[in-house]
C-alpha positions, 0 to 999 in steps of 0.5 A: 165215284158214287154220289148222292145228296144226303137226305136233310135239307142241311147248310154245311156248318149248320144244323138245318135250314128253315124259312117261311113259304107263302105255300107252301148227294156223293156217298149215301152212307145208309139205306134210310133217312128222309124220303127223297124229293125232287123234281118235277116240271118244265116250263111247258108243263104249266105254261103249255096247258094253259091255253083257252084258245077261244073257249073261254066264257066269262065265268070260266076265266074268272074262276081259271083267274083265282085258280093263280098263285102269283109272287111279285118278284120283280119289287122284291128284287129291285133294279139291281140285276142283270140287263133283259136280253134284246135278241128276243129270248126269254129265260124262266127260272122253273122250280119244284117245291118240296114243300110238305104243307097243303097234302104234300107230306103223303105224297114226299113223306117226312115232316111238315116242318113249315119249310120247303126246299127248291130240290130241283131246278132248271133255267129254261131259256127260249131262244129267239122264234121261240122254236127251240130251247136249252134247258140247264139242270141247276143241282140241289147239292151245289156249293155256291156263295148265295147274296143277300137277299129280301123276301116277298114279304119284306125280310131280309136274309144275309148273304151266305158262303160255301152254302147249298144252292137249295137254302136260297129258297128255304131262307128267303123263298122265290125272290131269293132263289131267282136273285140266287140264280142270276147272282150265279149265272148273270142272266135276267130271269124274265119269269118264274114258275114252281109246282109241288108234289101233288101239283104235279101229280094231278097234271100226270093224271090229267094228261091221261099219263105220260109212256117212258120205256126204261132200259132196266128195272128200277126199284125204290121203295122210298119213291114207291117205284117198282118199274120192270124193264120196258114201256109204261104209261106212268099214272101221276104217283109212278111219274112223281116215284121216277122223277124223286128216285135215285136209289139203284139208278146211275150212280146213285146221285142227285145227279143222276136223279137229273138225267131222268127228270130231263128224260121224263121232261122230253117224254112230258112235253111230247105227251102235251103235244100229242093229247090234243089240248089245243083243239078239244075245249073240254080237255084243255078247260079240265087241263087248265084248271088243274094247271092254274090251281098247280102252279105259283108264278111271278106277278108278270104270269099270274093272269090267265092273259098273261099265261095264253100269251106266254104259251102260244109263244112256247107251242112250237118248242117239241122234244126234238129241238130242246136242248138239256144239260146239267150246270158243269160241276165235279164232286166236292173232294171235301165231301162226297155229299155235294158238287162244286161249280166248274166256273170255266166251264160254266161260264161258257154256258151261261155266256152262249145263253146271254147271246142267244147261241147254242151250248158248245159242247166242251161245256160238258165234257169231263164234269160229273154226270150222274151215270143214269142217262139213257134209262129212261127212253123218252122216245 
């Protein structure tokens, strides 16, 4: 069955959603429409590079200090949440923005109508040693029960029913979007991290550019792609293109769109890994400084301490000792345009995170894909 996130940010039964940012798909039924978004980053992305090593002078961590946009998620969510692991695992709740606020709107298209969508997520959870990951794709387009929630800021957002997964940030923003996740999964989310278009952009272009070998043509006007068959060093506005397309890809789904994010992600980390930005200063001060100015995390990271403790913690993680699925879903008979939870099935994903176990594969069988997995090579 083709599928594909409709365009617009929508709540089924509803006209749009809107709410505030502190900064900040089935069937496609038309060729155009709204540009597509997505995206973007893993834990590493921000974390990984954001290193000092024993580089960092006085003045220097100062400015990579201010450079941090930090959320104190923890007072808005209070203390009714799911127990911390004890087995030495950490979850993080990664988010890319589609905010088109701060140069944005150039890089997505679209309107800067003072919201912003949370188009692509993922948990990352970092097993016990820190030597290995599973990361779990959460799609937009889900249909979930979203709780009440308080925002950083003190308002309040009634719960909600039969309603996309991404309205939990554009109602009530980042505290609203972990309480969202750990309402669906029942695991602690130990920490957050989001970055946006340009955010993103910039750390591709630092990094020199990330190689991907796709196994056909991929061409989408709305994302500005244009990539014959084959390998290419993707600049950071041909890696933005890739991670947002789903036109001609797969079946054409958000879904799809995910299994290139996940391609791109390994191809990502490998790229962080092979540059040498833990043994050349200047390239990991140039790399930190657009990483602290990139992303927005919870208060527990938003000190260059806190984000060197959390990288050190995440170097031994490669490309080949991560783990990446998508949350088990089938496509809403009801409309093509959205997915509904497998709850079995997820339930055994979210229970082999809770005890530190690796996904069993039964978790993925028979559940919608995207179809798009094995275009882009990661290597």
């Amino acid at each position: 069955m083709s599928a594909e996130s409709t365009p617009g940010p929508g709540i089924p039964g509803e006209s749009g959603t809107t709410g505030t940012r502190r900064r900040g798909k089935g069937r496609r039924r038309t060729p155009g429409g709204k540009r597509h978004k997505g995206l973007k980053v893993v834990a590493w992305t921000a974390a990984g590079i954001v290193v000092l090593g024993g580089t960092g002078a006085g003045y220097l961590y100062l400015k990579l200090n201010g450079n941090i946009d930090s959320v104190d998620i923890d007072q808005a969510l209070g203390t009714d949440r799911p127990e911390k692991a004890d087995n030495g695992s950490e979850n993080i709740l990664v988010l890319g923005s589609d905010t088109r606020a701060d140069g944005n709107k150039e890089l997505g298209g679209g309107a800067d109508d003072g919201s912003a969508r949370s188009d692509t997520a993922m948990i990352v959870h970092v097993h016990e040693g820190h030597k290995k990951a599973s990361v779990v794709s959460l799609p937009r387009d889900t249909l979930i029960d979203r709780p009440a929630c308080e925002d950083t800021e003190g308002g309040t957002h009634p719960a909600a029913n039969g309603v996309m997964f991404n309205s939990a940030y554009s109602t009530g923003g980042a505290a609203c979007a972990v309480k969202t996740v750990e309402s669906i999964t029942d695991l602690r989310m130990d920490h957050y991290l989001e970055i946006d278009f340009t955010g993103f952009q910039k750390l591709i272009d630092e990094l020199g550019g990330v190689e991907v070998t796709t196994t056909e043509d991929i061409e989408d006007p709305d994302s500005h792609l244009d990539l014959p068959a084959g390998t290419h060093r993707l600049d950071g506005e041909q890696a933005l293109g890739l991670v947002r397309t789903r036109h001609g890809v797969g079946d054409g789904s958000d879904l799809g769109r995910i299994q290139l994010q996940q391609a791109f992600v390994r191809a990502l980390v490998r790229q962080v890994k092979e540059v040498g930005v833990f043994t050349s200063p200047k390239k990991l001060y140039s790399l930190a400084d657009s990483a602290t100015k990139a992303v927005t995390t919870d208060s527990g990271l938003g000190s260059v301490n806190s984000l060197m403790s959390f990288a050190s913690g995440l170097k031994g993680i490669g490309p080949g000792n991560m783990h990446m699925i998508t949350m088990p879903v089938q496509y809403d008979p009801a409309n093509g345009n959205r997915v509904l939870p497998l709850k079995d099935k997820s339930r055994l994903v979210w229970d082999a995170l809770r005890n530190d176990e690796p996904i069993p594969v039964s978790a993925t069988q028979d559940t919608a894909t995207g179809e798009a997995r094995g275009v882009v090579d990661a290597g």
